[in-house]
C-alpha positions in Angstrom: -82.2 -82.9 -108.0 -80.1 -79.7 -107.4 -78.5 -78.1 -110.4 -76.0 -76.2 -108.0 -73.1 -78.2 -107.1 -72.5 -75.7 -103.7 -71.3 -76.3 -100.9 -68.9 -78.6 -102.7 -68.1 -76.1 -105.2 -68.7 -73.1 -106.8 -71.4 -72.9 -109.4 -70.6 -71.9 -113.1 -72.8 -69.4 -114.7 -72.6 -68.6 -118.6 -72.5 -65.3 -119.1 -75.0 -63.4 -121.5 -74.9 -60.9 -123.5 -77.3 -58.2 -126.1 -78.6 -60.3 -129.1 -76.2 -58.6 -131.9 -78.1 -57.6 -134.9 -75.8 -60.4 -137.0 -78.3 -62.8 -134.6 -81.3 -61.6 -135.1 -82.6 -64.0 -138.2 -81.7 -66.3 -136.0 -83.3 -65.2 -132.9 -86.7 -65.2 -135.0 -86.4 -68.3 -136.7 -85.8 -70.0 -133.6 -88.8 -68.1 -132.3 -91.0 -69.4 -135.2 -89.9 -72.7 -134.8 -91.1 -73.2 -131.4 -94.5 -71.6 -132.3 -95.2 -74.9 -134.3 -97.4 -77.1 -132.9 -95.7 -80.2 -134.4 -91.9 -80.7 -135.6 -90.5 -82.5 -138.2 -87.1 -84.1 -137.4 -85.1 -81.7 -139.3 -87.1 -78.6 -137.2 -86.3 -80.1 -134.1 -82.3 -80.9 -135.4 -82.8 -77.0 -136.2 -84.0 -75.9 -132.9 -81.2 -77.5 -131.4 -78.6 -76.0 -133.7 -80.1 -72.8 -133.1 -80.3 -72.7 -129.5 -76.7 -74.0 -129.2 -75.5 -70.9 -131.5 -77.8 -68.1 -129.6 -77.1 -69.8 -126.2 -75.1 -67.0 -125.2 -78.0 -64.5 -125.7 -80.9 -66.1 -124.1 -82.2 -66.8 -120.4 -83.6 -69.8 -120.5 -86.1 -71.5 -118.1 -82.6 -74.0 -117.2 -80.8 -70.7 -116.9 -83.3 -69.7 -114.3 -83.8 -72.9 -112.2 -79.9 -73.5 -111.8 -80.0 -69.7 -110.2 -83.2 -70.6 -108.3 -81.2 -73.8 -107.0 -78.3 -72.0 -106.5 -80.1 -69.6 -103.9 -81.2 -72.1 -102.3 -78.1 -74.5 -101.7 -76.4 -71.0 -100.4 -80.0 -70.2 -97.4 -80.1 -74.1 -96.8 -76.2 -73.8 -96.2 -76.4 -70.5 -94.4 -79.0 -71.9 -92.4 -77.8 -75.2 -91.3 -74.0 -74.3 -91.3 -73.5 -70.5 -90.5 -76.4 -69.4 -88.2 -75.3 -72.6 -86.5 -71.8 -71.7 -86.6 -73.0 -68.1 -85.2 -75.1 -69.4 -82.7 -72.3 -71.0 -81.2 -69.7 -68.4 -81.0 -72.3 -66.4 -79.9 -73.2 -68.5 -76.7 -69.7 -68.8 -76.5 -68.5 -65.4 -76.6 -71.0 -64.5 -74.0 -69.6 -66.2 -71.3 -66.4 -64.4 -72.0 -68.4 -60.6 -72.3 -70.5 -61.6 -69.1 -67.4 -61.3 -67.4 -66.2 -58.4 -68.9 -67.7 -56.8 -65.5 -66.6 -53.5 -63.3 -66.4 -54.4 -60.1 -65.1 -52.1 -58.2 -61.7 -50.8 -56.4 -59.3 -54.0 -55.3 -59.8 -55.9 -52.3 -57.2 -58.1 -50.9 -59.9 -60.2 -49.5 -61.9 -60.8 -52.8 -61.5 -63.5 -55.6 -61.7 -62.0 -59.2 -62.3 -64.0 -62.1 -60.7 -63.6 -65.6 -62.3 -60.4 -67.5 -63.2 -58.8 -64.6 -62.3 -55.0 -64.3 -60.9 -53.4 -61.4 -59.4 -50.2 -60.4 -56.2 -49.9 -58.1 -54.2 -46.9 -57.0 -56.2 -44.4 -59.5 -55.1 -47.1 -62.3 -57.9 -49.3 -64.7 -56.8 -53.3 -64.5 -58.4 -56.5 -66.4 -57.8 -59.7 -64.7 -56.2 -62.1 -66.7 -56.6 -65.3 -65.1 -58.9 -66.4 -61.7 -57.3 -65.2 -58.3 -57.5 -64.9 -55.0 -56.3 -61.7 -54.4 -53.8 -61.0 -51.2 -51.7 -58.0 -50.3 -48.5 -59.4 -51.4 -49.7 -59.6 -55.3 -51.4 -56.6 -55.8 -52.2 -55.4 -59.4 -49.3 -52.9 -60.0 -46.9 -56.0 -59.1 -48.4 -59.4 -60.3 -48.5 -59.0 -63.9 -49.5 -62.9 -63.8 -52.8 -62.1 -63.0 -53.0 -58.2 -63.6 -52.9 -56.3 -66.9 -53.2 -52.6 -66.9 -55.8 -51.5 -69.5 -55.5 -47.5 -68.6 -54.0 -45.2 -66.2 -53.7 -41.4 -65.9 -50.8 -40.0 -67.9 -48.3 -37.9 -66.9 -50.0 -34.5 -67.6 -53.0 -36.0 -66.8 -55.6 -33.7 -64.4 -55.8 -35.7 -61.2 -59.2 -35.2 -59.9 -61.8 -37.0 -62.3 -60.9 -39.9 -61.0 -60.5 -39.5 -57.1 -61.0 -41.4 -54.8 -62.7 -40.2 -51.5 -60.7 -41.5 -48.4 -63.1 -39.4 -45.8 -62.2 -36.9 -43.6 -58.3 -36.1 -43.4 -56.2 -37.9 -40.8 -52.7 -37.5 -40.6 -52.1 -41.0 -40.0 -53.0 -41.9 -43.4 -50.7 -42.2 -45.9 -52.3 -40.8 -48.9 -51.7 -41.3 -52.6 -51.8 -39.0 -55.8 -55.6 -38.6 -56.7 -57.0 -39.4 -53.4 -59.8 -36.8 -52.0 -60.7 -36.3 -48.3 -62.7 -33.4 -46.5 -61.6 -30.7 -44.4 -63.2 -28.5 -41.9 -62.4 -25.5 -40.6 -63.3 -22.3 -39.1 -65.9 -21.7 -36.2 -67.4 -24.8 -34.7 -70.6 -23.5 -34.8 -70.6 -22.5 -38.5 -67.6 -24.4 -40.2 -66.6 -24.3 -43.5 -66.0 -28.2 -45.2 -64.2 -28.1 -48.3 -63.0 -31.5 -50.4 -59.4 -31.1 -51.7 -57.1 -34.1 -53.6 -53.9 -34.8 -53.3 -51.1 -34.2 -56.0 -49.0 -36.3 -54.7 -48.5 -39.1 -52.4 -47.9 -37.4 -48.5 -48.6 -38.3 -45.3 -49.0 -35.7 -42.5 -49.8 -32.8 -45.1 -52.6 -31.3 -44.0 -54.6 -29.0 -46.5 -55.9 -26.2 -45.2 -59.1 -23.6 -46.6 -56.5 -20.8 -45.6 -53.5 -21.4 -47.6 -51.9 -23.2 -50.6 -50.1 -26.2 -50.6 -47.5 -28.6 -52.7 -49.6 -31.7 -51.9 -53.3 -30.4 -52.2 -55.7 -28.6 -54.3 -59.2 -27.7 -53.4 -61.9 -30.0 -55.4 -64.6 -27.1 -55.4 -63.0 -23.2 -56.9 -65.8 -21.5 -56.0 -67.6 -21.6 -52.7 -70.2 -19.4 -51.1 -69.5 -18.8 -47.3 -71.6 -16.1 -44.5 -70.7 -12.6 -43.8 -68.8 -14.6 -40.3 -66.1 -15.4 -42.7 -65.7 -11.7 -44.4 -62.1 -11.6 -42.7 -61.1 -15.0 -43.5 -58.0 -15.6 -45.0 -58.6 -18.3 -47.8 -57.2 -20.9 -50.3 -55.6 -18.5 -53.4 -57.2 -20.9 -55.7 -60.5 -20.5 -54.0 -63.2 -17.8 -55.2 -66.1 -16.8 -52.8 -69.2 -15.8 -53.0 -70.2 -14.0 -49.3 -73.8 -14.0 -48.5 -74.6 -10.8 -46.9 -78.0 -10.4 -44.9 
């Protein structure tokens, strides 16, 4: 039988302490007491009396076992209680981190499930509930199933996070952050350079020659043939001419 009364409450230990020297007849009369082989009645009354008055100075084998049991009702408990408990919340938490899952820009013709992550418009999102997305209820309007988890700030550097549209075409309406290619100069040896937009425009087109209010070039330093010596280029664009 268990000396520990845990789980159903916490054990009491006595605490000990350094046999005082006022204890210390004591201590070795108790000693030669239990060295006898045999006891008369008033020895054993003795050993009794004596145990009870140094009991706060000795470690005995009871002391030991109630600590030994003690262990043990706290591993049997952990064992069958808290790694079960664990165990659980584990396999449960998993299905939540599972979905905890990039996937990609926002498509009005994809279903995202709670958790998911998604980017829209240069922004980070987390889906808060299952939906079937649509172009009505985008993520910057449908805070039902939307939550913005980060975003570039104000004074942020556009550029880190852009996002390549292709090749520029002044049908496009473009937003702040999106990149797209440009090329320019002579057909047989143009010069493509990436530049991203500032702002949102439509029908701005960027150009290698010359700055602009709605585009900066993605690339500051390019390297270009001795053709282009001549060439009139972006002021924020260094060169490097290769000369044969």
């Amino acid at each position: 039988m268990s000396r520990s009364t845990f789980p159903q409450k916490i054990d009491v230990f006595r605490e000990l302490f350094d046999l005082p020297a006022n204890q210390i007849a004591n201590a070795l009369e108790l000693q030669r007491l239990k060295q006898k082989t045999t006891l008369t009645n008033d020895e054993q009354n003795q050993i009794s009396a004596l145990s009870a008055q140094l009991q706060d100075y000795m470690i005995t084998p009871e002391t030991m076992n109630k600590l030994q049991d003690a262990i043990v009702e706290i591993e049997t408990f952990f064992d069958g209680n808290v790694r079960k408990y664990i165990l659980e919340k584990q396999k449960e938490w998993d299905t939540y981190v599972n979905d905890f899952d990039y996937v990609g820009e926002w498509d009005a013709t994809k279903k995202f499930k709670k958790h998911n992550l998604i980017t829209y418009q240069g922004a980070l999102y987390i889906v808060t509930k299952d939906v079937v997305a649509d172009r009505q209820h985008t993520p910057d309007n449908d805070s039902d199933h939307y939550r913005r988890a980060s975003s570039k700030g104000d004074k942020g550097d556009i550029g880190l996070n852009a996002i390549f549209k292709g090749e520029w075409n002044g049908a496009t309406s473009y937003k702040a952050g999106d990149a797209v290619s440009v090329r320019e100069g002579q057909s047989w040896r143009p010069l493509d350079l990436v530049f991203i937009a500032k702002k949102d425009n439509q029908g701005q087109k960027p150009t290698i020659g010359a700055a602009s209010d709605y585009w900066f070039p993605y690339h500051n330093l390019i390297v270009v043939p001795k053709e282009y010596a001549n060439y009139k280029f972006h002021p924020d664009i260094h060169r490097i001419q290769i000369v044969d």
